[in-house]
Every structure is written in structure tokens, then in C-alpha cells.
C-alpha positions in Angstrom: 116.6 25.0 110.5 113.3 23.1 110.6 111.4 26.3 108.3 113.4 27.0 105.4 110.9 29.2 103.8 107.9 31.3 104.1 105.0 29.1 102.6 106.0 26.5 105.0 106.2 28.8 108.0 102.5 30.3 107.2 101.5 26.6 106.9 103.1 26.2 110.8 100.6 29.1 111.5 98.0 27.8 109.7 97.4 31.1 107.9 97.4 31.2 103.9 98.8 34.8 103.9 100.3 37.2 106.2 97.3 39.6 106.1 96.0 36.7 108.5 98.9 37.0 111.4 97.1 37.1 114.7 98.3 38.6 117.8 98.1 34.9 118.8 99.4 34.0 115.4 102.3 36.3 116.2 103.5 35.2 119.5 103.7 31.6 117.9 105.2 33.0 115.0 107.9 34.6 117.7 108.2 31.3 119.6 108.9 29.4 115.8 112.0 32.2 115.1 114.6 30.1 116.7 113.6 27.1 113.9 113.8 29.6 111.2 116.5 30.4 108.8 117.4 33.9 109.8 117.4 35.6 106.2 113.5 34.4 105.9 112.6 35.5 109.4 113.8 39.2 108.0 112.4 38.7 104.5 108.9 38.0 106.9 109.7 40.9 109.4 110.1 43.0 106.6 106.9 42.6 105.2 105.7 44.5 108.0 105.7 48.2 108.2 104.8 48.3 111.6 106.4 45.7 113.3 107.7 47.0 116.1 104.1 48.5 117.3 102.8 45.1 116.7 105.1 42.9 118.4 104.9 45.9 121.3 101.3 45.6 121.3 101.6 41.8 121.5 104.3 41.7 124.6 101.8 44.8 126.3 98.9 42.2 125.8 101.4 39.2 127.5 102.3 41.5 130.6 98.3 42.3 131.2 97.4 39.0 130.8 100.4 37.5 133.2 99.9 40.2 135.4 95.6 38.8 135.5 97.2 35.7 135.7 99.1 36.9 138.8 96.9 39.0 141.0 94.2 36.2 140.9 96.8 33.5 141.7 97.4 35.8 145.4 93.6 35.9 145.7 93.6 32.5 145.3 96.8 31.3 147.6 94.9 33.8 150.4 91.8 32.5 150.1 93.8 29.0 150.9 95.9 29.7 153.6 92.5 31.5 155.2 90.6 28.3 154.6 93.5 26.6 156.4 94.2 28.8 159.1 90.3 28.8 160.3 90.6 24.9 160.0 93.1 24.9 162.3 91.6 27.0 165.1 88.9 24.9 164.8 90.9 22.5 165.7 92.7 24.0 168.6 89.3 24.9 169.8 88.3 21.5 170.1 92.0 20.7 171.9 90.8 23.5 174.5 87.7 21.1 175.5 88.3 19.4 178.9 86.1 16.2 178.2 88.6 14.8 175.5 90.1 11.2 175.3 93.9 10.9 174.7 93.1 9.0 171.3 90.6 11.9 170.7 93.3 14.3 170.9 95.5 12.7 169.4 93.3 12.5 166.3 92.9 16.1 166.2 97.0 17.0 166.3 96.9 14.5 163.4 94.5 16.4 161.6 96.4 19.4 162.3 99.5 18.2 160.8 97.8 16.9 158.2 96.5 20.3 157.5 99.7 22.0 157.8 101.6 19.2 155.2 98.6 20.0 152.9 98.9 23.7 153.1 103.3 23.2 152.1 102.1 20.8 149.4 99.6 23.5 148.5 102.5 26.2 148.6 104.7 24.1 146.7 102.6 23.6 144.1 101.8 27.2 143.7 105.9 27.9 143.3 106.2 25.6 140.7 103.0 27.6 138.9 104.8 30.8 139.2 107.9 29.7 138.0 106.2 28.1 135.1 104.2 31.4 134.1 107.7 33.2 134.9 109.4 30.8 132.9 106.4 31.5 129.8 106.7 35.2 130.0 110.4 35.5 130.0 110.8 33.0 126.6 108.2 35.1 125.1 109.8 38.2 126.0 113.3 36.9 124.9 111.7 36.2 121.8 110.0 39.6 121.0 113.3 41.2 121.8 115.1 38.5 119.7 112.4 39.8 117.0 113.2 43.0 117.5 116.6 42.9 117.4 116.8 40.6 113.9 114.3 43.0 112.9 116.7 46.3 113.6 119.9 44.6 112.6 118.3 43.4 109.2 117.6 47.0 108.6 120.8 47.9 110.0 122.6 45.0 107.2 120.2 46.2 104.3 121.3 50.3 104.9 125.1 48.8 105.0 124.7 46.7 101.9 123.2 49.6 100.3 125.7 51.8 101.2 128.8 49.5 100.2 126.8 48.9 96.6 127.1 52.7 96.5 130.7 52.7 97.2 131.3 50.1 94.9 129.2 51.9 91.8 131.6 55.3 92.7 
């Protein structure tokens, strides 16, 4: 475990208390979890009476922000494949004029399969940005449910320990 306690975890963060935990703060104190010794990742959890509204709030703030993310990505990739579909009539205009060389013609098919590999490597590239950003939200998401889970089974192992000191006292 790379944090073994809290003072070094809140130095991670770059906060001097926990007063001072961001939403920002929080998804990077989320994405640390895995590097933390579990029982100090509940002692921290527990410091927090409303947790599970904050960590909600914080994925609720992901989702609107990937979904932004997403809807002017398709703006985007439309706007493109406009862009490139209007260059390419163009184009086929200037095929449908009667005066043209071979070589000229033959220029403008190159341009038009020029177009069309820049419009896959276009495509391509926007793929590999989605599954990026997918590959983002569904770490953070793993992480808040992680969270909450620790969270709920620390609970879960403090009423149990409580109740088996009980047993043990009777």
C-alpha cells in the first residue's frame, strides 16, 4: 500500500484537513483508494457523515460533464463528415466538366481519396477519444461504487464487531 496513513493521504491531495476535500479533491481521493490501506480509507470515509450524498453528487457531476463531453463530440464529428461530404461534391462537380485533361482528372480522384482516408483517419481518431472518455468514466465509476461499498461494509464490520463485543460482555 503506497498511503499507509491519513496525513500522507491529505498531503497526496494537497489539503491540510478534510474540511478542504473538493469534489475535485474527491474524485482523486477515489482514484488514490486502490493505494490505500483499507482500514484508513474507512477511518477517512467515516469521517464523513454524508458520504454517500457527496460521492453521489460527485459521480452526478461526472455523468453531466461526460455527457457535455459527448453531445459536443457528435456536433463536432457532424460538422466533419459535412465539411467532407461538400468537399467531395465539389469534387465530383468538377469530374462532371467536359473540358478536363486525363491528368486533371486524375488529380481530382486523388483528392477524393485523399479526402475519404482523411475522413477514416478522422473517424478513427474519434473512436479512440470515446473509448478513452469511456474508459475515464467507468474507472471513476468503479471507484465511487468501490467507495461506496468499503464505505457500507465498514459500517456493516463496525455493527458486527459491536455486536460480537456485546455477546462477548453477556
Amino acid at each position: 500500500m503506497r498511503y499507509k496513513n491519513e496525513d500522507a493521504i491529505k498531503q497526496a491531495l494537497g489539503i491540510d484537513s478534510w474540511r478542504h476535500l473538493s469534489k475535485d479533491k474527491m474524485v482523486q481521493f477515489v482514484a488514490m483508494m486502490p493505494d490505500m490501506a483499507p482500514e484508513v480509507a474507512l477511518k477517512i470515509v467515516e469521517q464523513f457523515p454524508a458520504f454517500k450524498d457527496f460521492a453521489l453528487n460527485v459521480v452526478d457531476a461526472m455523468k453531466k460533464s461526460h455527457e457535455a463531453t459527448l453531445s459536443a463530440n457528435q456536433q463536432s464529428q457532424e460538422h466533419v463528415h459535412q465539411a467532407y461530404r461538400d468537399f467531395r461534391d465539389t469534387l465530383r462537380s468538377e469530374l462532371d466538366k467536359g473540358d478536363l485533361t486525363w491528368e486533371q482528372r486524375l488529380r481530382i480522384i486523388e483528392k477524393m481519396q485523399e479526402a475519404v482516408r482523411e475522413e477514416a483517419q478522422k473517424d478513427s481518431e474519434n473512436k479512440q477519444f470515446l473509448d478513452g472518455a469511456l474508459k475515464k468514466v467507468l474507472v471513476l465509476g468503479a471507484a465511487a461504487v468501490a467507495l461506496g461499498v468499503a464505505f457500507v461494509g465498514g459500517r456493516v464490520m463496525a455493527s458486527g464487531n459491536d455486536s460480537s463485543d456485546d455477546s462477548l460482555e453477556a
